[in-house]
C-alpha positions as CSV (number, residue, x, y, z in Angstrom):
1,X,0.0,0.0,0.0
2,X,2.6,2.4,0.7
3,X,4.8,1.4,-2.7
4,X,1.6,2.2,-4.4
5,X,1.1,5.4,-2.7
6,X,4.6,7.0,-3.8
7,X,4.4,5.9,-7.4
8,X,0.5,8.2,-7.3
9,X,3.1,10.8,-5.9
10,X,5.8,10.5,-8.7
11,X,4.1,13.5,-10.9
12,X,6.0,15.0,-13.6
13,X,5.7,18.9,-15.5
14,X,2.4,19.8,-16.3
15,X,1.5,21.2,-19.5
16,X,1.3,24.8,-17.8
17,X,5.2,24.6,-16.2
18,X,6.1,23.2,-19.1
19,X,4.9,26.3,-21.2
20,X,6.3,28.7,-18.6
21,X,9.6,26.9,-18.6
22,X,9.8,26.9,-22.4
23,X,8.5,30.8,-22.3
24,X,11.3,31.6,-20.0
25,X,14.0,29.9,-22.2
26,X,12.9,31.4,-25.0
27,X,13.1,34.6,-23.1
28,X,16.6,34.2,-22.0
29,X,17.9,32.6,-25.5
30,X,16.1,35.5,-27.1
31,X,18.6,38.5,-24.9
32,X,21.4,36.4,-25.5
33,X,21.4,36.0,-28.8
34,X,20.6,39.8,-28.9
35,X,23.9,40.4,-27.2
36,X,25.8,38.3,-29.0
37,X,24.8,40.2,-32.2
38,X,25.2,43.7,-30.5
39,X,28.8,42.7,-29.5
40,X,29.5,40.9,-32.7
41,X,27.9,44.1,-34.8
42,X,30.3,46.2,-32.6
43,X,33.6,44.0,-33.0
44,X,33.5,44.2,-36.9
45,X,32.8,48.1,-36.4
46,X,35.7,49.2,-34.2
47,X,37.9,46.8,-36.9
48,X,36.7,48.8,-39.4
49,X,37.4,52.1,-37.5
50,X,41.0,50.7,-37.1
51,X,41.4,50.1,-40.6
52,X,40.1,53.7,-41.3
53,X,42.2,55.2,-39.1
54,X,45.1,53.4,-40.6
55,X,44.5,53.8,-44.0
56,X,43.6,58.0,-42.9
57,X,47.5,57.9,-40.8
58,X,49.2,56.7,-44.2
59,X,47.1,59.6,-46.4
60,X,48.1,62.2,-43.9
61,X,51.8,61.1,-44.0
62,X,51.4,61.6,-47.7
63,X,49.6,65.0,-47.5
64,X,52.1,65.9,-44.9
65,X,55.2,64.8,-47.3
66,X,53.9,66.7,-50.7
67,X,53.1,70.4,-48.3
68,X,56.4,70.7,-46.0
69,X,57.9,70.2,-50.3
70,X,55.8,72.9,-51.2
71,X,58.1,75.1,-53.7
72,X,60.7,72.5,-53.7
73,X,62.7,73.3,-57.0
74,X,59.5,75.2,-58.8
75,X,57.7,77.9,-57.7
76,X,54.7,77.0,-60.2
77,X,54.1,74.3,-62.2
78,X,51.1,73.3,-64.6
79,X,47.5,73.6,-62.7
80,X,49.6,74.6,-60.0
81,X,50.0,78.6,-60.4
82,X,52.2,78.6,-56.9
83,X,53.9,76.8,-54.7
84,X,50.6,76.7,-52.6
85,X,47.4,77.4,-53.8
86,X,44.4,76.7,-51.5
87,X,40.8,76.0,-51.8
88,X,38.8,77.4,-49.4
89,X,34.5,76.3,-48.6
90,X,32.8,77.1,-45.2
91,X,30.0,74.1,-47.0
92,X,32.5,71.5,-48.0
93,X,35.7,69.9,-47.7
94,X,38.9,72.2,-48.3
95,X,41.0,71.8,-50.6
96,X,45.1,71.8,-51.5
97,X,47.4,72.8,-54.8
98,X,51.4,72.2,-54.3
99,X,53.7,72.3,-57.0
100,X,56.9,71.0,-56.1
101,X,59.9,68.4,-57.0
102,X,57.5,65.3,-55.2
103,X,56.8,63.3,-58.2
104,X,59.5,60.1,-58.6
105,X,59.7,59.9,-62.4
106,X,62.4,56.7,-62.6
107,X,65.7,56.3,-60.7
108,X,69.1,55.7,-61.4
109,X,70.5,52.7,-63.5
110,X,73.7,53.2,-62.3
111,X,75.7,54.8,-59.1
112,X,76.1,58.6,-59.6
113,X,79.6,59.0,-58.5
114,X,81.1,62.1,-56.6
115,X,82.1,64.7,-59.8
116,X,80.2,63.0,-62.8
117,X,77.9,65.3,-65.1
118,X,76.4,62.2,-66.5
119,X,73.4,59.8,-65.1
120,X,72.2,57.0,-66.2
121,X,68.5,56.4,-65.8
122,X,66.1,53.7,-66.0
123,X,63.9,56.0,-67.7
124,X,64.6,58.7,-69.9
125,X,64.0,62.4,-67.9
126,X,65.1,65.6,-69.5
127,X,64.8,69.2,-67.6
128,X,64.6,69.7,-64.0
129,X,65.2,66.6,-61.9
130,X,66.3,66.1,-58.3
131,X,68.0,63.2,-56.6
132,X,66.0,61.8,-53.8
133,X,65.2,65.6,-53.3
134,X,68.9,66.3,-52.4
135,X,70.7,67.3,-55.7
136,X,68.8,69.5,-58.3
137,X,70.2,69.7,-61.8
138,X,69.2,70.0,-64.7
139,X,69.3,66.8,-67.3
140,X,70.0,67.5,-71.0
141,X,70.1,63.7,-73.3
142,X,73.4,63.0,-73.9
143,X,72.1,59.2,-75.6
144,X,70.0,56.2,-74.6
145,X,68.8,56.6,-71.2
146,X,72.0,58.8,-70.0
147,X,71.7,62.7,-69.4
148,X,74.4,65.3,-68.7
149,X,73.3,67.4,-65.9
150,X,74.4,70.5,-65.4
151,X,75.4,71.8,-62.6
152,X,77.8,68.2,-62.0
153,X,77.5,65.7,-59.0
154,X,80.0,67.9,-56.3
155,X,83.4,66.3,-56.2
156,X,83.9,66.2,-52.8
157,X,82.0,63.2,-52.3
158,X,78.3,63.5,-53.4
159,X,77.5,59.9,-54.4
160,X,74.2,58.2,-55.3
161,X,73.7,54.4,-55.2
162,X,71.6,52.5,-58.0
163,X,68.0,53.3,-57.7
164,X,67.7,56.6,-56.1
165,X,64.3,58.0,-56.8
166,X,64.6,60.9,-59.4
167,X,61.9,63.5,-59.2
168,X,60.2,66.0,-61.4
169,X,58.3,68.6,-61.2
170,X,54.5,68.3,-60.8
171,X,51.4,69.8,-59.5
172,X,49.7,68.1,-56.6
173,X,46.3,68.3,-55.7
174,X,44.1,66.8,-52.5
175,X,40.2,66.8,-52.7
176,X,37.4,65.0,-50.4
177,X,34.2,64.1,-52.8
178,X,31.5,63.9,-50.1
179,X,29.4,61.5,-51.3
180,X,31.9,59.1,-52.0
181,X,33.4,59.7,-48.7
182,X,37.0,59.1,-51.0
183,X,40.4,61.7,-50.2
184,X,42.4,62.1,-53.9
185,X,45.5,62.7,-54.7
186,X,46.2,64.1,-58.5
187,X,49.1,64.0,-59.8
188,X,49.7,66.4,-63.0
189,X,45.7,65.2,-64.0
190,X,46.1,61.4,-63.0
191,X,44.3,60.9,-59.5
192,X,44.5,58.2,-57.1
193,X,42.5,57.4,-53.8
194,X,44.3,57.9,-50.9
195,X,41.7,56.3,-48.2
196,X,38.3,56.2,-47.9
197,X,35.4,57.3,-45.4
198,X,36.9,60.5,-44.8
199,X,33.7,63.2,-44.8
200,X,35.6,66.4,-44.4
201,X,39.5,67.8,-45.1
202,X,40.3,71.5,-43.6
203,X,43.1,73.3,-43.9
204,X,44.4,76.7,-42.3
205,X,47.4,78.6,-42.7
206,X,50.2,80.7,-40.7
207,X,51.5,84.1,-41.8
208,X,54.0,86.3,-41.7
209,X,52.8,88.8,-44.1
210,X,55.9,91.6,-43.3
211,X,58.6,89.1,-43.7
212,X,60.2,89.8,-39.9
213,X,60.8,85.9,-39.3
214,X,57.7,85.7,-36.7
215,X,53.8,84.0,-37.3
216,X,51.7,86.8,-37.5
217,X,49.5,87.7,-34.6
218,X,46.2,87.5,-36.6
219,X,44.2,87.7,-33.3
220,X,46.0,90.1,-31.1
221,X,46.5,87.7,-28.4
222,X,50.8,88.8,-27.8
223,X,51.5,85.0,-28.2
224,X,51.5,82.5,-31.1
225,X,48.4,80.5,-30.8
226,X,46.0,78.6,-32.7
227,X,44.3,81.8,-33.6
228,X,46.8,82.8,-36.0
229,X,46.1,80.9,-38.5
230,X,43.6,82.2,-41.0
231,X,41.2,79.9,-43.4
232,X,42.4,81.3,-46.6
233,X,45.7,83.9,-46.9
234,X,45.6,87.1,-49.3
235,X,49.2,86.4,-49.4
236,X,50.0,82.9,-50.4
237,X,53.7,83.5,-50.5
238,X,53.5,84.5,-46.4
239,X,51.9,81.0,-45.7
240,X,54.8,79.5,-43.4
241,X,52.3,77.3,-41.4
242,X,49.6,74.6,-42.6
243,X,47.9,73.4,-40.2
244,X,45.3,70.0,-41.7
245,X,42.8,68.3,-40.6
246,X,41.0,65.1,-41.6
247,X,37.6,64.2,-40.1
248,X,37.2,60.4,-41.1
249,X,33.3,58.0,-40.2
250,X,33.0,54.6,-40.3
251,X,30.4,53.3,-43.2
252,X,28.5,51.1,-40.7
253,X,26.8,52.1,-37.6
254,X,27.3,51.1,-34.2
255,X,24.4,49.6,-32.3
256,X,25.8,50.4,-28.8
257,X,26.6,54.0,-29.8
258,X,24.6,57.0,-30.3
259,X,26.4,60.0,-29.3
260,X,27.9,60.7,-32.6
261,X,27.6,64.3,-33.5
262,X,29.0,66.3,-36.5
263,X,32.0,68.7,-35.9
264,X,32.7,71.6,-36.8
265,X,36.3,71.8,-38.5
266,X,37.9,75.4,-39.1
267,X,35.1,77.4,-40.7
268,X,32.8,74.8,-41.9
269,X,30.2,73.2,-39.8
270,X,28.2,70.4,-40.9
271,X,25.0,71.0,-39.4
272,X,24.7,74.1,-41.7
273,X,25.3,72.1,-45.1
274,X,22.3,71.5,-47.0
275,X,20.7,68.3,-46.5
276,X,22.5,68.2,-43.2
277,X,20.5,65.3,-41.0
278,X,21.7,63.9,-37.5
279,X,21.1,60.7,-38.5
280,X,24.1,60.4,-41.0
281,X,26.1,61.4,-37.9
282,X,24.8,59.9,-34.9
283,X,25.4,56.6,-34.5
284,X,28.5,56.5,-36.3
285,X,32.2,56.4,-34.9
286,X,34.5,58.9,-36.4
287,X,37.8,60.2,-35.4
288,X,39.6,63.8,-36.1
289,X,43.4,63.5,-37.2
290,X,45.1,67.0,-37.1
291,X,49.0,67.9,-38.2
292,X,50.7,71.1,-38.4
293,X,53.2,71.0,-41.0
294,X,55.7,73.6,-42.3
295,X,56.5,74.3,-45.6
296,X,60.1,74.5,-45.5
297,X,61.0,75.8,-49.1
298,X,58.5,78.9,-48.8
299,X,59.7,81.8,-47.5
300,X,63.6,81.1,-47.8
301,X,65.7,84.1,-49.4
């Protein structure tokens, strides 16, 4: 009698715990798998803002390189009607003209040794050339790939080993297309992307307009600060500061982030642009990269 009574007593779920139980799984499955997601979805963002910001460090090395040549060897050259010409918009991305001695047209076949007036290049280049951005002479063909350059390699030991870059003269431009989020670099008409998601590219320039050896005190502060520099000089030959900055976004949005807000960047702000909405802004991450570079062939006597 009691054997019988515990097996009555041996009950299992009942259809009702059963659904709870199951509800409650589902529940908790449900969240997790939510925050799974949300931390996978935010993973594969911040590795795309490191690959931004990467690819954004290399473009401003590059940007930095071609302005602190500004003048290098030519004072103009094609598109380029001075050493610096800039492109100033308070709606838009800035923009940059250099002409300078920047662009590697072939390098040397052969050692240029302390004295010569002849190179031999890998490429024919005739005109003004510079090695490695050292020596600038001018080439005249002498035959074949070899130039006399005039004036000579010094003979007190100016050597060049095999493959030094030679460079020419070009003009150099930088421009952000905003809807393709792209930074370009043109070379004499040929243009090449430099890194992508970059929404805005400002620039502002240092003076010294009366040639005393001192940044102008544009604000009238008795110390050089970062109101001196103007957004766009009435004397381009008086730039001696450039100061850039690149405002780069990721393309895909962050679920766990929505503080993103547009900047404003020298004289341009965003939220007065037309078609300007938050949402393009707000739950994105973007990062500000900023370099002060001297252009170190303007202003020399």
């Amino acid at each position: 009698m009691v054997l019988s009574q515990k097996k009555l007593n041996q009950k299992g779920f009942t259809i009702l715990e059963f659904l709870i139980a199951t509800t409650v799984f589902v529940i908790v499955m449900s969240a997790g798998s939510e925050f799974f997601n949300n931390m996978n979805r935010s993973a594969v963002v911040n590795s795309q803002l490191t690959d931004v910001q990467q690819d954004v460090r290399s473009a401003m090395l590059t940007l930095v390189r071609d302005i602190s040549m500004a003048g290098y060897g030519v004072t103009s050259f094609g598109a380029c009607p001075n050493p610096i010409t800039p492109t100033n918009s308070s709606s838009g991305p800035d923009g940059i003209s250099i002409a300078n001695l920047a662009t590697i047209a072939t390098t040397l076949a052969a050692p240029g040794a302390a004295g010569s007036g002849k190179l031999t290049l890998n490429d024919l280049v005739v005109g003004t050339i510079s090695l490695n951005g050292i020596k600038t002479t001018t080439a005249v063909l002498d035959s074949g790939t070899t130039v006399n350059i005039n004036p000579a390699l010094d003979a007190s030991g100016e050597n060049y080993a095999a493959n030094t870059p030679v460079l020419t003269p070009g003009c150099v431009s930088y421009a952000v297309n905003p809807a393709t989020r792209e930074l370009t670099r043109t070379v004499d008409g040929v243009g090449s992307v430099l890194a992508s998601g970059v929404i805005d590219m400002q620039f502002a320039y240092a003076l010294d307009a009366n040639g005393d050896g001192r940044i102008d005190d544009a604000n009238l502060s008795g110390a050089f600060d970062e109101g001196d520099f103007v957004n766009l000089p009435t004397t381009l030959d008086a730039i001696r500061l450039v100061r850039v900055s690149l405002y780069v976004q990721t393309s895909r949005a962050d679920p766990n982030y929505t503080n993103g807000t547009p900047i404003t960047l020298e004289d341009h702000d965003p939220t007065t642009d037309t078609g300007y909405n938050l949402i393009n802004y707000q739950p994105f991450r973007s990062r500000i990269l900023t370099r002060i570079v001297r252009p170190r062939n303007i202003g020399l006597p």
